[in-house]
C-alpha positions in Angstrom: -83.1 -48.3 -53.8 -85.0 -45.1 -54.1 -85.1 -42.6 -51.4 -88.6 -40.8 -51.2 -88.8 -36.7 -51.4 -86.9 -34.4 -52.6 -83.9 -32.7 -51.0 -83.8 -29.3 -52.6 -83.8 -29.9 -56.0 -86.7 -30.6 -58.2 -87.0 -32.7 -61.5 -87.3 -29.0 -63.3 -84.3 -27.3 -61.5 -82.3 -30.5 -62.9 -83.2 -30.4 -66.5 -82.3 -26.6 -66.1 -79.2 -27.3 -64.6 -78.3 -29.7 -67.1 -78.4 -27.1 -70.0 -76.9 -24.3 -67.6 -73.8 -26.9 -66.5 -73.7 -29.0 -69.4 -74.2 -26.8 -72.4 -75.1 -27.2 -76.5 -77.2 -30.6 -75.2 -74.2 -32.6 -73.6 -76.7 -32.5 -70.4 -79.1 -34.2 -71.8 -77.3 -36.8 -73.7 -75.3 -37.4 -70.4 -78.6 -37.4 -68.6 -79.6 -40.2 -71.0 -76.4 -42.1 -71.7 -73.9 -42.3 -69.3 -74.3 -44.6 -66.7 -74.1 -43.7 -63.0 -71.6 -46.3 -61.6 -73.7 -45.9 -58.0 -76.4 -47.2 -59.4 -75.5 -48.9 -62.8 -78.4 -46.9 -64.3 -78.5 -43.6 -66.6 -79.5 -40.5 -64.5 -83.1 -40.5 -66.5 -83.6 -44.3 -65.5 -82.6 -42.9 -62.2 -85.2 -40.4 -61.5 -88.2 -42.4 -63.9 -87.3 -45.1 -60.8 -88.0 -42.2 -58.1 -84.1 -41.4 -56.7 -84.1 -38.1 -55.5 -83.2 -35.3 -58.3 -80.5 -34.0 -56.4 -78.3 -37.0 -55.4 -78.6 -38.1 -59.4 -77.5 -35.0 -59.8 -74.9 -34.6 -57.4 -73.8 -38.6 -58.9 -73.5 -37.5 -62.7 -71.2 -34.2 -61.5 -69.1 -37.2 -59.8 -68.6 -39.2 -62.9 -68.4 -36.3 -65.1 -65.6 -34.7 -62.5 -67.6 -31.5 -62.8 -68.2 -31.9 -58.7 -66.9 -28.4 -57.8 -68.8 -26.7 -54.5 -70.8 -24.4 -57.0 -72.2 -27.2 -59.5 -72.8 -29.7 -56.5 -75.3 -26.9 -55.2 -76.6 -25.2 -58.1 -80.3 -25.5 -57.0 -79.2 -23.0 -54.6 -77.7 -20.5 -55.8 -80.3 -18.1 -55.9 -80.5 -18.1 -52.4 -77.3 -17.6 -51.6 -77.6 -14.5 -54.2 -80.3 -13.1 -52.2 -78.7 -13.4 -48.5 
């Protein structure tokens, strides 16, 4: 079921860190074609049905086994730049 609001991440940060992550377009073949077990959906069916950007996110890093501490918080990494 989806979760309302967003936890950090927007829908733009994840296309962005889809290229950044994922690069030459695997992010956004992933994005549309591999199914997130959690959910049996892709992540795009995922957030068109309103889940929250950053736990789809933080799911297809899971299944891709790219979950390391810097991809699983890549919308933030700017701040922690700037602190």
């Amino acid at each position: 079921m989806p979760k309302a609001g967003s936890r950090g991440m927007t829908r733009s940060l994840f296309t962005r860190a889809l290229t950044e992550v994922f690069p030459a377009g695997l992010g956004v073949s992933l994005a549309a074609d591999e199914v997130l077990s959690k959910w049996n959906l892709t992540a795009d069916e995922a957030l068109e049905r309103g889940y929250d950007p950053l736990e789809v996110w933080q799911e297809l890093l899971r299944e891709t086994d790219r979950d390391t501490e810097e991809n699983l918080f890549w919308h933030l990494r700017d701040l922690k730049k700037a602190h």
